[in-house]
MIMIBA-244392 format. One record per residue (C-alpha): x, y, z. Coordinates in steps of 0.001 Angstrom, whole numbers, padded with zeros to 6 digits, always signed. Layout:
N
XYZ/...
***
This chain:
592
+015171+204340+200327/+012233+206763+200232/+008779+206068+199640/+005453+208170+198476/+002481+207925+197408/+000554+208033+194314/-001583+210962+193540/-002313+210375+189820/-002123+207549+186769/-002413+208192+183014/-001924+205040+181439/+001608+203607+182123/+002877+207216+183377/+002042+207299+187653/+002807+210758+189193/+003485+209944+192754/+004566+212799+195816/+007089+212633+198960/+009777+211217+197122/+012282+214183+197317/+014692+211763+198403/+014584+210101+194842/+016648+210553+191993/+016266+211036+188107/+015712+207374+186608/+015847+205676+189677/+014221+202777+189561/+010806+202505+191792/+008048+199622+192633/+004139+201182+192486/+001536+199707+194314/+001593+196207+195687/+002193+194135+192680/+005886+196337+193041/+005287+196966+189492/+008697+198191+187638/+008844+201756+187479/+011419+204313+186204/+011680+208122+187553/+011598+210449+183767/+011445+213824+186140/+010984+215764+189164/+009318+218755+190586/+009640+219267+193929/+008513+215532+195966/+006982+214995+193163/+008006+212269+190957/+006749+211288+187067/+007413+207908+186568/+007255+205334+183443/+006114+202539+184381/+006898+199109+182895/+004224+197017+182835/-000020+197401+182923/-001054+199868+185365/-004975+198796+185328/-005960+198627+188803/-003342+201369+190560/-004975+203777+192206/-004066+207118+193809/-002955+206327+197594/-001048+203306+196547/+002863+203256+197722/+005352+203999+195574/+009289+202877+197190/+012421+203871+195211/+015331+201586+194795/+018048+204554+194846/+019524+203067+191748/+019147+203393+187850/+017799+200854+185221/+020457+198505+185099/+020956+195483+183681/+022916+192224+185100/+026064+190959+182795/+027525+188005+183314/+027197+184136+182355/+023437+182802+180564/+022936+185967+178776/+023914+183965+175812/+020834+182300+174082/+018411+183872+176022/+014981+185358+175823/+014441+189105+177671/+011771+191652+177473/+012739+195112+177202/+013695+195167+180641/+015992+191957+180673/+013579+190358+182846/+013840+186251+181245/+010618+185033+179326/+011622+181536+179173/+012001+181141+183283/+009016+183884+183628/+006674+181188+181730/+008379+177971+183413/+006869+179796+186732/+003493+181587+185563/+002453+179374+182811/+001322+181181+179444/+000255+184788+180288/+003098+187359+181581/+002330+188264+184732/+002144+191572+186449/+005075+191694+189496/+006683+188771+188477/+010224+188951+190426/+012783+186900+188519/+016706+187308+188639/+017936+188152+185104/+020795+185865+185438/+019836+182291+186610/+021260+181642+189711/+021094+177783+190020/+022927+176874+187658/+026567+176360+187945/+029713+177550+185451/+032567+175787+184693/+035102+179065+185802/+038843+178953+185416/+040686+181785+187231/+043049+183664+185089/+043946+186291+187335/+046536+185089+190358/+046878+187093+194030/+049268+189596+193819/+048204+190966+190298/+047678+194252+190260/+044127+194482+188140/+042208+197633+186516/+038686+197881+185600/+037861+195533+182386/+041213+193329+183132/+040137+189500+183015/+040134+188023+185892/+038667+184421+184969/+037008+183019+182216/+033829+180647+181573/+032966+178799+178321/+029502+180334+178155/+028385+178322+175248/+030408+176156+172522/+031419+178867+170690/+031981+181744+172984/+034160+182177+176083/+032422+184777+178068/+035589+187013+180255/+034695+187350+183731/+036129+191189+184010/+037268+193512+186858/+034098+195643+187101/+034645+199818+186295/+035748+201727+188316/+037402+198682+190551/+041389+198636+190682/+043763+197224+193319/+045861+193939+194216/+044317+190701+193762/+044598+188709+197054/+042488+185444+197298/+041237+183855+193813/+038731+180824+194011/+039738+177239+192726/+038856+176109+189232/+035443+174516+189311/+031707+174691+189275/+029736+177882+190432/+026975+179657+190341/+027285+183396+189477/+026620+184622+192938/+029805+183442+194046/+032945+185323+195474/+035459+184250+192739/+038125+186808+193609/+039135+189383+196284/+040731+192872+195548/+042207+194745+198180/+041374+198593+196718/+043888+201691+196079/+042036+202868+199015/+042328+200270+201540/+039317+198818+201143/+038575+194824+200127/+036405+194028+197200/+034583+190624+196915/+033910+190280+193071/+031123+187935+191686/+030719+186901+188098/+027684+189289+188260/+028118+193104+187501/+024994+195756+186740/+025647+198922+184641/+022896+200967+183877/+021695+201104+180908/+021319+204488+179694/+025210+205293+180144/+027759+203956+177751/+030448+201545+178498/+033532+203297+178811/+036265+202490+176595/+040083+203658+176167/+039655+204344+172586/+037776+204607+169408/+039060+203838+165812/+038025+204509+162482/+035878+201483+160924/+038333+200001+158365/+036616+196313+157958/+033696+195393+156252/+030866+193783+158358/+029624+190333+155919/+026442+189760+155846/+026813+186897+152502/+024409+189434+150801/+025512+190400+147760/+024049+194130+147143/+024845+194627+150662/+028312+193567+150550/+029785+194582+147304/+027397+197489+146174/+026542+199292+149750/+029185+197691+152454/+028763+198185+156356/+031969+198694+158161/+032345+196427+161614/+031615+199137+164015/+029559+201613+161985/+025728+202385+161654/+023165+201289+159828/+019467+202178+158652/+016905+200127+156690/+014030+201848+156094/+011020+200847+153640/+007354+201186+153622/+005333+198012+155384/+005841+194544+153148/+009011+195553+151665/+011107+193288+153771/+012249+194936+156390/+012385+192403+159168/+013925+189696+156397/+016936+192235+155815/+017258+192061+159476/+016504+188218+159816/+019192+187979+156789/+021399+190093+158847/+021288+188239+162137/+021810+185194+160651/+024784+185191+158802/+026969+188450+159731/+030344+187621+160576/+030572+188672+163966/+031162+186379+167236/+027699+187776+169124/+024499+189081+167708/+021753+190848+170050/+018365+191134+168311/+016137+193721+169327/+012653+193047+168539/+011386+196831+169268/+007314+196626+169330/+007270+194478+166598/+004246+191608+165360/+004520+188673+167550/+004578+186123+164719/+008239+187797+163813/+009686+187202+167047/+008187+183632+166479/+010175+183208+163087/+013441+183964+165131/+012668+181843+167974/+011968+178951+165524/+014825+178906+162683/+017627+180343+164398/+018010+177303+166758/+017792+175211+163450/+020098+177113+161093/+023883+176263+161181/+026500+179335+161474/+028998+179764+158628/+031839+180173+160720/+031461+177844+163571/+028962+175027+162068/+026864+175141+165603/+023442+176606+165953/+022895+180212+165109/+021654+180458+168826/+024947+179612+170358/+025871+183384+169531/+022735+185248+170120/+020843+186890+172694/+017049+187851+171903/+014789+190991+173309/+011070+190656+172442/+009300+193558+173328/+006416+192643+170615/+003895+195405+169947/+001377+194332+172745/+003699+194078+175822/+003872+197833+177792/+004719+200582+175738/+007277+202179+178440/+009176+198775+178279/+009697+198778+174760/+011637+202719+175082/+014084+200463+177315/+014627+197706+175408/+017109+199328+172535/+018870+200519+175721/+019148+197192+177524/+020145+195330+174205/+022977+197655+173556/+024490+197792+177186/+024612+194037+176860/+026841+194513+173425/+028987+196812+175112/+029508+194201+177741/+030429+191815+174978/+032220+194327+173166/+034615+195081+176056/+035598+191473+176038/+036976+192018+172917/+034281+190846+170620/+032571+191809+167377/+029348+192233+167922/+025660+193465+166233/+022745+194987+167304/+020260+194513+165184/+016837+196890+166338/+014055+196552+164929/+012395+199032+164641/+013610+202430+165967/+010001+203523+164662/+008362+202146+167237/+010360+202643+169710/+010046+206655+168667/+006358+206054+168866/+007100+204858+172716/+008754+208022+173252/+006230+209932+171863/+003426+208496+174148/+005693+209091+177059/+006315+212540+175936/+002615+213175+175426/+001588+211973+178701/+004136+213790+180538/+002337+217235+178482/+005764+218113+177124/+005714+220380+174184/+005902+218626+170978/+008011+219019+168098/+007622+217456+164512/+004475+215177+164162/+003941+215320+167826/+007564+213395+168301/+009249+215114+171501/+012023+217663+170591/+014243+215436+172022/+013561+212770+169328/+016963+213728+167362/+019628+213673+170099/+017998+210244+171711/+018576+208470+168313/+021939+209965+167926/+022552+208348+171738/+021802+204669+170351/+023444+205091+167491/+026788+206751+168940/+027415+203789+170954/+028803+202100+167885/+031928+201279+166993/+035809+199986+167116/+037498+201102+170564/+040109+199879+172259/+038753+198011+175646/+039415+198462+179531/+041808+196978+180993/+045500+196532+180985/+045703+193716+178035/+045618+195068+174713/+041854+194129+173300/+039711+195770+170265/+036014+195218+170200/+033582+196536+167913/+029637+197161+168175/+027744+197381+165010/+024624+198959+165105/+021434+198233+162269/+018052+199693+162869/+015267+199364+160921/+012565+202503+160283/+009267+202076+159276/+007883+205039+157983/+004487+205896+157675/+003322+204971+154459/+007166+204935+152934/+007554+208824+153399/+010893+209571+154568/+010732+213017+155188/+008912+212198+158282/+011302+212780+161863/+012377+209489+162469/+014100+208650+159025/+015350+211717+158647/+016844+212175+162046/+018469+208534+161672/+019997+209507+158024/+021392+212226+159754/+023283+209935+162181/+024284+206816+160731/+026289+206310+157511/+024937+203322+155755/+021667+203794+154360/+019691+200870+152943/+016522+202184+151105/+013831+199296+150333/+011486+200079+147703/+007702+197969+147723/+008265+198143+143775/+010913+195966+144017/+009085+193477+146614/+006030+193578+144570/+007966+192400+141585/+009737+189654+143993/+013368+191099+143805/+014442+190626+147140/+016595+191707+148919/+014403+195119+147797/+016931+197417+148446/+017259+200231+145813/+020172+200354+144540/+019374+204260+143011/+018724+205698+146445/+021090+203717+148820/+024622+204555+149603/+027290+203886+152037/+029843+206166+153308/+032120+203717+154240/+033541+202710+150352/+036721+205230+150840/+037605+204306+154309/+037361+200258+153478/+038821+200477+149609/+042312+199353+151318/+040939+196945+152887/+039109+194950+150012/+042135+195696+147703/+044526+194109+150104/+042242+190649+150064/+040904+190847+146785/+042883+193258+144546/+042084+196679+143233/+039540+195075+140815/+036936+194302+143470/+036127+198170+143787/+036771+198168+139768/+034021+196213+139455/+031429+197548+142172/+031687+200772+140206/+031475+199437+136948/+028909+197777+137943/+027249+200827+139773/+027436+203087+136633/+026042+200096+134316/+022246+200265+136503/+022735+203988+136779/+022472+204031+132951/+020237+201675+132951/+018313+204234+134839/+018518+206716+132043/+018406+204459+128940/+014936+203896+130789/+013076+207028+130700/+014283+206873+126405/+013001+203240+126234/+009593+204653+127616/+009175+206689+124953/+010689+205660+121982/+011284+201766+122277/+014510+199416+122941/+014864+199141+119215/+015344+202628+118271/+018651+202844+120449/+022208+201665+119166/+023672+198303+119864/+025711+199609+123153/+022731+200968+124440/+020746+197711+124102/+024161+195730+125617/+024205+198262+128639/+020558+197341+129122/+020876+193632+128715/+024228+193461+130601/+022250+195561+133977/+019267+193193+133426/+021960+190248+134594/+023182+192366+137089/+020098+193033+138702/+018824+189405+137976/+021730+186890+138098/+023696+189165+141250/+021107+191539+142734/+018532+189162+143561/+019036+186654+145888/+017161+183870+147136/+016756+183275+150770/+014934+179862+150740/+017840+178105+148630/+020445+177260+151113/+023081+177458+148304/+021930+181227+147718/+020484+182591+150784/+024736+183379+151608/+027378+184567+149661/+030771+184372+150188/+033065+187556+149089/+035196+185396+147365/+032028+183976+145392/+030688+187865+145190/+033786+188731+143087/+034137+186093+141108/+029843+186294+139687/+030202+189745+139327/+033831+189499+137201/+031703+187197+134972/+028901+189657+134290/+031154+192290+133774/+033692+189933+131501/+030568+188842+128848/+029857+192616+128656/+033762+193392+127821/+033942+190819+125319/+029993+191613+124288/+031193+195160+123126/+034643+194198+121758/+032802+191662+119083/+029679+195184+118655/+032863+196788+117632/+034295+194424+115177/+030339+193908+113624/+028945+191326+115335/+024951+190508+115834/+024079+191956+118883/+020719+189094+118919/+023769+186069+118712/+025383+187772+121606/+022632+187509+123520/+021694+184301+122887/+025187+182380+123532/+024655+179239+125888/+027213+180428+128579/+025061+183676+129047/+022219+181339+130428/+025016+179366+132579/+025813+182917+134110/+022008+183305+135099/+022174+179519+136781/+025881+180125+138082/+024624+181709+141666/+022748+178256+142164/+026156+175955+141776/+026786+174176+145220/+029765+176187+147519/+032358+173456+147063/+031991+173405+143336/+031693+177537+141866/+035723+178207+141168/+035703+175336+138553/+032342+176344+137348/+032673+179757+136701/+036079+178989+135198/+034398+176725+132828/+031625+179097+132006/+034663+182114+131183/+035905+179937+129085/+032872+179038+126866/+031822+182487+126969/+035268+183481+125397/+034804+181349+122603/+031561+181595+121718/+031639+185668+121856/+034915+185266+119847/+033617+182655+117358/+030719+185647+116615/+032891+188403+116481/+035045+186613+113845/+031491+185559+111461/+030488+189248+112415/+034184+190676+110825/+033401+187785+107591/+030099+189630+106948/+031322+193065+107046/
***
């Protein structure tokens, strides 16, 4: 353990000498607060070092001792439903010690360790166990079973397992006598640092969709489980609510919310409905599943570089225990802006905008830590980490580094538009300028469960607005009347589409998620009266009479019919709708 002193500070960056014992990112404690402080480079004995928290009162002369190890975070039992900063130190026990105001110093274990976990051993003595095998298992929370794993990089014969029972997570639970010779005592605790990746054995193409119960998002620009997603948009185009939206009701077993040097008062939104709003697939409290990271935009900015790191080395833990999980960051913006303090402090040359070269290739590292793989371990698990961060781009531009060097990297690309927020279509994402590159590889999947027609429809439906788009720039300058009667049918018929299936509404329980089955079904209808809408145009019928049948106003309501009751509904409604187009198209053929 060396130690030096300091011989300079620049806001949260301390250059400190006589530390040529040190590593890169080893983690040090400046001054005698033993502030948290991380090691960015070296020259000579002399270190630069980020430091975590407010520096106001270090002086030159103060001592500076290294751990010898890297940021790391602790995995094990009570991540789940917790509250970290960006440097998984725990708010809630931080303020049940301190009172309100975070204090500088404050030295509290990430994990808690009084209490005590029900633990059953799965692992006997004489099993011969690998890194990532299970060698026990605790029932974290009602819904998930957190694995107690062999630790990487660990693999010998088991020879003395603990009793079923209560412990805390300090506790020897097993003993593995080593390859080598040597005996391992193995806690429910293990650290992994959190700028390396988890390893894995393998990684597999994304073939599922990720649902998030939105409906553009799910039939019109799909996220595979396992792939990468941005969502940028200028300020007040709903962002954070895409994100909230996401959290909430994707269908995977853990979600780990990064709030990335965003507004307090959005943190406070999380804290206070997610403990209130009931998960979809389990009925229990959406914080049975979730793990938070508020690093809000007036804690340290050298905290809030770590905290995208720390949240997704605590998905990779899940994801090694076989779990789907999503991190959901928000926003990669200002965590670029973190790095580009750092960067300017530490008088490296910049690149674009005064972002660090580097900018590029440290996205790319987030991002790349995505995906379907095949876990550690001897028993045959698949885990998958999806990853979602949001951009916020200077005044919407997204030519500027960070967008473009995230478009570059992930595949799903959600494009809000303050147009659309303005005229209260939310979610505002664009459906012009988004895409997702996942459609080909997930086709097979959505026509094994729902038939080839699914992707029938998202195109038809796709083409319909991209008309739309056209007939538009005519309309401006001529008038709807002027254009024929399928023109006018295209328009009304994308007018329900973007209405009566685009547009959803979060504060109407009924609305605010959308099941696939339900997604098909309201888009079939849409795409039915415009069918039957064209085949009556044909045979001479009134295009205004079309327009104003009762069932077309039944589609517009049909999103809003309760979950238990929309198959008869809808039936009912494509029924009607036959009818009454028919009983037009027939007057219509009378008149001609």
């Amino acid at each position: 353990m060396s130690q030096g002193k300091i011989i300079k500070v620049s806001g949260p960056l301390v250059v400190a000498d006589g530390l040529a014992d040190a590593n890169m990112a080893d983690v040090v404690r400046v001054g005698e607060q033993r502030l948290i402080g991380e090691i960015l480079n070296m020259t000579g004995d002399q270190a630069s070092i980020q430091v975590y928290e407010e520096t106001s009162g270090l002086g030159p002369g103060a001592a500076v001792v290294s751990t010898g190890a890297p940021l790391s975070v602790e995995l094990g039992p009570g991540i789940i439903e917790n509250i970290y900063d960006g440097i998984q130190r725990p708010l809630e026990e931080i303020v049940k010690r301190t009172g309100s105001n975070l204090q500088r110093g404050v030295e509290v274990p990430a994990l808690t360790r009084e209490k005590k976990w029900s633990y059953t051993p799965v692992a006997k003595v004489g099993d011969a166990v690998t890194g990532g095998d299970v060698l026990g298992t605790v029932p974290e929370t009602s819904v998930v079973l957190h694995k107690i794993m062999v630790p990487n990089g660990v693999s010998g014969t088991v020879e003395w397992v603990i009793q079923p029972g209560d412990y805390i997570v300090d506790e020897v639970i097993a003993k593995v006598r080593t390859d080598k010779g040597e005996l391992k005592e193995l806690t429910m605790v293990q650290k992994w640092p959190v700028r390396i990746g988890r390893p894995y054995k393998k990684k597999y193409n994304p073939v599922a969709p990720l649902q998030s119960g939105q409906r553009i998002i799910d039939t019109m620009f799909p996220i595979a489980k396992g792939g990468t997603a941005a969502v940028p948009g200028p300020f007040g185009s709903g962002k954070t609510v895409v994100q909230h939206q996401l959290a909430k009701w994707s269908d995977v077993d853990i979600v780990v919310y990064v709030g990335c040097g965003e507004r307090g008062n959005e943190m406070t939104d999380v804290l206070r409905e997610f403990p209130e709003l009931t998960d979809p697939r389990t009925g229990e409290t959406l914080m049975k599943r979730t793990v938070l990271i508020a690093n809000t935009s007036d804690m340290p900015v050298a905290a809030r570089e770590a905290s995208v790191y720390t949240g997704i080395t605590i998905a990779e833990y899940f994801r090694d225990m076989g779990y789907a999980v999503a991190v959901i960051a928000d926003s990669t913006s200002r965590w670029a802006e973190a790095l580009r303090e750092m960067s300017g402090r530490l008088e490296e040359m910049p690149g674009e905008e005064g972002y660090p070269a580097y900018l590029a290739s440290r996205l790319a590292q987030f991002y790349e830590r995505a995906g379907v793989v095949q876990c550690m371990g001897t028993e045959d698990r698949t885990g998958s980490l999806t990853a979602v961060g949001a951009v916020s781009p200077p005044g919407g531009d997204l030519s500027e580094p960070v967008s473009q060097g995230t478009m570059r990297i992930v595949k799903v690309f959600w494009s809000l538009d303050a147009s659309l927020a303005y005229r209260r279509h939310f979610p505002a994402i664009n459906w012009l300028n988004s895409y997702s590159l996942y459609l080909d590889t997930m086709k097979p999947w959505f026509d094994e469960h729902f038939g080839p027609a699914f992707m029938e429809n998202r195109n038809k439906a796709m083409s319909i607005l991209q008309e739309e788009a056209e007939l538009d720039e005519i309309v401006k300058l001529v008038g709807k009347d002027s254009l024929g009667p399928g023109d006018q049918l295209t328009l009304e018929t994308a007018k329900m589409v973007r209405e009566d299936f685009l547009q959803q509404n979060a504060f109407m329980d009924v609305d605010s998620y959308s099941s696939f089955d339900r997604q098909m079904r309201l888009l079939a209808l849409i795409l039915d009266y415009d069918k039957l809408a064209r085949a009556a145009v044909a045979k001479g019928a009134d295009l205004q009479a079309l327009f104003a049948i009762p069932s077309k106003e039944q589609i517009g309501r049909a999103k809003f019919v309760e979950a238990d009751k929309y198959e008869a509904e809808y039936a009912a409604i494509a029924q009607a709708m036959e009818s009454e187009i028919a009983a037009i198209a027939e007057k219509g053929g009378e008149d001609e």
